[in-house]
C-alpha positions in Angstrom: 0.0 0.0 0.0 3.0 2.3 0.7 4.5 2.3 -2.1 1.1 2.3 -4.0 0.4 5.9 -2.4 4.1 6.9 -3.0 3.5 6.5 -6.9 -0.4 7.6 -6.8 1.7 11.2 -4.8 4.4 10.9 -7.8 2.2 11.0 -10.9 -0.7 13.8 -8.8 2.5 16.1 -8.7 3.8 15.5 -12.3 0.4 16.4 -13.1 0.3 19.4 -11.3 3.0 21.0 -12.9 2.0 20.1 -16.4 -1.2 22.0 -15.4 1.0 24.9 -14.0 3.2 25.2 -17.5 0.5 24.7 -19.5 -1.2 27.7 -17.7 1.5 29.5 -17.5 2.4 29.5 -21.3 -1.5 30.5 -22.2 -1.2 33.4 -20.2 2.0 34.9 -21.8 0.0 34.1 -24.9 -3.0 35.8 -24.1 -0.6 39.0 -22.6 -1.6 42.4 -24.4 1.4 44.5 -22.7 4.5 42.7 -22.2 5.5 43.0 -18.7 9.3 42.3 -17.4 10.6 43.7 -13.8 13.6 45.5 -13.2 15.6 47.1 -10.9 15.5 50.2 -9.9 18.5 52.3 -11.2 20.9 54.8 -8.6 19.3 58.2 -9.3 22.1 60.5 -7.3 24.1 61.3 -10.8 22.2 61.3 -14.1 23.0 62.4 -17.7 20.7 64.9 -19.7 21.6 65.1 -23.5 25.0 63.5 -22.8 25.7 65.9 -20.4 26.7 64.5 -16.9 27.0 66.7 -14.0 30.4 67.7 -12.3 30.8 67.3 -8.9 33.9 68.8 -7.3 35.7 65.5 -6.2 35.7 63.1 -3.1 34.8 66.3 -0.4 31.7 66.3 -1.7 28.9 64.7 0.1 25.7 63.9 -2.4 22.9 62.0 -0.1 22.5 58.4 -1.4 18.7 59.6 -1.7 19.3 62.8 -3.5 19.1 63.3 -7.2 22.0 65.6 -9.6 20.5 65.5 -13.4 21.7 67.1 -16.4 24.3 70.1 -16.5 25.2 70.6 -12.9 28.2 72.0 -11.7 29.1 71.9 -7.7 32.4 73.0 -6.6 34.3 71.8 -3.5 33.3 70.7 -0.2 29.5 71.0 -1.0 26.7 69.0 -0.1 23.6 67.8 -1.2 21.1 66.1 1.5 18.9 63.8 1.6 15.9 63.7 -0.8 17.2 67.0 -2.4 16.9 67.3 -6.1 19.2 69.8 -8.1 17.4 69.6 -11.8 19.9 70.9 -15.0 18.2 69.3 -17.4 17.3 72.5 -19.6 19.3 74.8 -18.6 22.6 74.8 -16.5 23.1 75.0 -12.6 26.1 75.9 -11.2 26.6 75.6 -7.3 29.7 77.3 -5.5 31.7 76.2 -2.5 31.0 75.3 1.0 27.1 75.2 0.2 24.6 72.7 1.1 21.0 72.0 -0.5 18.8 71.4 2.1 17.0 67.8 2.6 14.3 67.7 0.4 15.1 71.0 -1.1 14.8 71.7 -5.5 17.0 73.7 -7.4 16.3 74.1 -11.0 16.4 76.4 -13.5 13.6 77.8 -16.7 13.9 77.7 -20.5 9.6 78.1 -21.0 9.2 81.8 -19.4 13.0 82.8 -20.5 16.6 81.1 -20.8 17.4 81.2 -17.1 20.2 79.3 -15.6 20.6 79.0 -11.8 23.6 80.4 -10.0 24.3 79.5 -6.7 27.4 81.2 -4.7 30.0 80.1 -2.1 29.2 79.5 1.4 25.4 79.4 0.9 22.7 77.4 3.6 19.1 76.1 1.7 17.2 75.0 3.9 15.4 72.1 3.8 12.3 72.6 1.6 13.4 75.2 -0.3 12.8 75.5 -4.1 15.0 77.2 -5.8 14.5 78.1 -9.9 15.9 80.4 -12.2 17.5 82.7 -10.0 20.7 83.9 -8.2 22.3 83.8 -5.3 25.1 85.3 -4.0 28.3 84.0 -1.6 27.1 84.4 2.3 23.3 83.7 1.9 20.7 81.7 3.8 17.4 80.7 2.1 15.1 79.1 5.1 13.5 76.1 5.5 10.3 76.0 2.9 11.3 79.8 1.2 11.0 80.1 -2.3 13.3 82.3 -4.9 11.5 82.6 -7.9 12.4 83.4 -11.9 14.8 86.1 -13.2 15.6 86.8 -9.0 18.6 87.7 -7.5 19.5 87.8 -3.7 22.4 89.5 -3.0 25.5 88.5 -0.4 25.1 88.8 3.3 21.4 88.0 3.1 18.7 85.7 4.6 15.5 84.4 3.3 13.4 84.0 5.8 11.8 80.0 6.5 8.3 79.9 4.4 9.0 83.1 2.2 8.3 83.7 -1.5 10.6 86.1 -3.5 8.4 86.8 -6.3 9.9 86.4 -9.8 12.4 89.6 -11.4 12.8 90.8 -7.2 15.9 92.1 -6.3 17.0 91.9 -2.6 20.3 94.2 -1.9 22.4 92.8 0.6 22.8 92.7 4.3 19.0 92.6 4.8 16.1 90.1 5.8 13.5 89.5 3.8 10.2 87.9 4.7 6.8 86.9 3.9 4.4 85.7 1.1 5.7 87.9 -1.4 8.7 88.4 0.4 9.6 92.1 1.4 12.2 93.8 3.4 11.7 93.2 7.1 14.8 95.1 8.2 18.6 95.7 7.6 21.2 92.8 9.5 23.1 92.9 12.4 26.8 92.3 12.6 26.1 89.1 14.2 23.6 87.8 12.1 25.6 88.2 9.0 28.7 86.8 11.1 25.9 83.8 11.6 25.2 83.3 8.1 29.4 81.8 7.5 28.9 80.1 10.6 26.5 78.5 9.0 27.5 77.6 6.1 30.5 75.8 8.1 28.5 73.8 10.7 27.0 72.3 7.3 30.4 71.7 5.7 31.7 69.6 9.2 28.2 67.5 9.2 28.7 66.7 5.8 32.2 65.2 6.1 30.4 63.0 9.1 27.4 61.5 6.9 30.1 61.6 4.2 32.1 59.1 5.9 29.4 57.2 7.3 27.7 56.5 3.8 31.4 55.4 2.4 31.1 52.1 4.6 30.8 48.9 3.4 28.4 46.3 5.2 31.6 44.4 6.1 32.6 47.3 8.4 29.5 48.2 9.7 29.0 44.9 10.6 32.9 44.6 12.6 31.5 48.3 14.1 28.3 46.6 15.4 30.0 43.9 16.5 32.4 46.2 18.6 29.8 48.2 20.2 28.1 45.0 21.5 31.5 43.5 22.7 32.1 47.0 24.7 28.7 46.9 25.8 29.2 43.2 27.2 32.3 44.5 28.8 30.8 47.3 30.8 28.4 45.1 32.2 30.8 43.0 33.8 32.3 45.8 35.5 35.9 45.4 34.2 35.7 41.2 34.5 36.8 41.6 30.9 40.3 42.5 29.9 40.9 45.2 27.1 44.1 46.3 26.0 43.0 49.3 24.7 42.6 50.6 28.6 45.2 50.7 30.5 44.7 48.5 33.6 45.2 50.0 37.0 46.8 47.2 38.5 49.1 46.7 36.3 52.7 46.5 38.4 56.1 48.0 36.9 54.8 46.9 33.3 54.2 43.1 33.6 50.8 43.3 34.1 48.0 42.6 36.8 49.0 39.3 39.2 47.4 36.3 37.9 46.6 37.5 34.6 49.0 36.0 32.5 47.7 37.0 29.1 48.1 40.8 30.0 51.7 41.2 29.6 54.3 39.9 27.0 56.9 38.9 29.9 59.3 39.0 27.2 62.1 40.0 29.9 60.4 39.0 33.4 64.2 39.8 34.8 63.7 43.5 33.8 60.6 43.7 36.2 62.4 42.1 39.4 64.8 44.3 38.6 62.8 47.5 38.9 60.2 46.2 41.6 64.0 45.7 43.7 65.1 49.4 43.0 61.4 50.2 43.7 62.1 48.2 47.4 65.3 50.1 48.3 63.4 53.7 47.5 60.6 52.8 49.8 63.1 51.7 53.0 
């Protein structure tokens, strides 16, 4: 009876996936619109007409997340954050040094309404938000979180853009001044300190860049070793120095050959040399 039911089990499965090819093979036949999966392609550096952008060199930090299309040139030790998008795909954007794009942020330029590039200066803070398009911005600025500079404008050095504000298309804002609101207007001229803020700035973004910089640059293999360190510390805390590490030095440790009874914590490569001392050591103390 066994081995009855083992070939009645055998010839139901052989079956079964006759049944499967067969339907298998009449619905490809019967497809209208060829359907075949892929992977999704990195988007962080994309080529527009042949054109690829140019990114200063290995200071730069461009988010994993963030997209640079088309003719987009970003000079040294700039960033671009996380979800950001900087779009040169009809016109050209050029980005100085030492700025950041905000997460999340847009910069792109216009060729519909006029041939305008986007120009973006040195030492420059967009916040996170922002949308930036056919305009120019001057070296020492600070567009807030949400703002928007519009067509054909131009804010000048030593300025900030208040978060959430709109600077309407063709508006000029001199420099050394604040502008805010929904369209944006002059709110008042800057203080010293403010202006002094504004490279500050720019700088705390540069030295948080080189830190996601190097954390994106890791291999799994040493995230892995890093994870597997913090645990191994972690263990060793918890049992309240049970653990040796030769990375700290031990307290008891006596004239350099190491803590009595441990004797992995020393090379005792001349245990002579220690008597030695720990004798001069006796004759100082009497």
């Amino acid at each position: 009876m066994a081995s009855l039911s083992t070939r009645v089990a055998v010839a139901a499965s052989g079956a079964a996936r006759r049944m499967g090819a067969m339907l298998d093979g009449l619905g490809a036949n019967i497809e209208v619109a060829k359907y075949t999966e892929k992977l999704v392609p990195s988007t962080r550096f994309i080529a527009v007409d042949g054109i690829a952008p140019a990114v200063g060199g290995s200071n730069n930090f461009v988010a994993p997340s963030a997209s640079v299309i088309g003719k987009v040139s970003i000079g040294d030790h700039s960033s671009v954050w996380y979800g950001a998008t900087v779009r040169g795909d009809v016109n050209n954007v050029t980005i100085g040094t030492r700025t950041s794009v905000g997460d999340r942020a847009v910069v792109h330029v216009a060729k519909i309404q006029g041939d305008i590039p986007t120009s973006i200066g040195d030492n420059v803070t967009i916040g996170a938000g922002a949308i930036i398009h056919a305009c120019t911005i001057e070296s020492l600025c600070m567009i807030g979180e949400s703002a928007q500079v519009m067509d054909g404008a131009a804010v000048g050095t030593n300025s900030i853009i208040a978060p959430g504000a709109i600077v309407t298309p063709g508006t000029k804002v001199p420099s050394g001044e604040l502008w805010s609101g929904s369209p944006a207007k002059k709110e008042r001229a800057l203080t010293s300190q403010e202006i002094a803020s504004i490279a500050e700035s720019a700088h705390e973004q540069l030295e948080l860049a080189y830190l996601h910089s190097v954390e994106n640059s890791k291999d799994y293999k040493q995230l892995i070793a890093e994870e597997e360190d913090r645990l191994d510390r972690e263990v060793r805390g918890k049992g309240q120095g049970a653990w040796f590490d030769p990375n700290i030095p031990d307290p008891d440790d006596v004239l350099g050959q190491g803590s009595p009874g441990r004797i992995f914590n020393s090379t005792l490569t001349h245990p002579e040399e220690g008597l030695k001392l720990r004798a001069e050591q006796r004759e100082k103390n009497q």
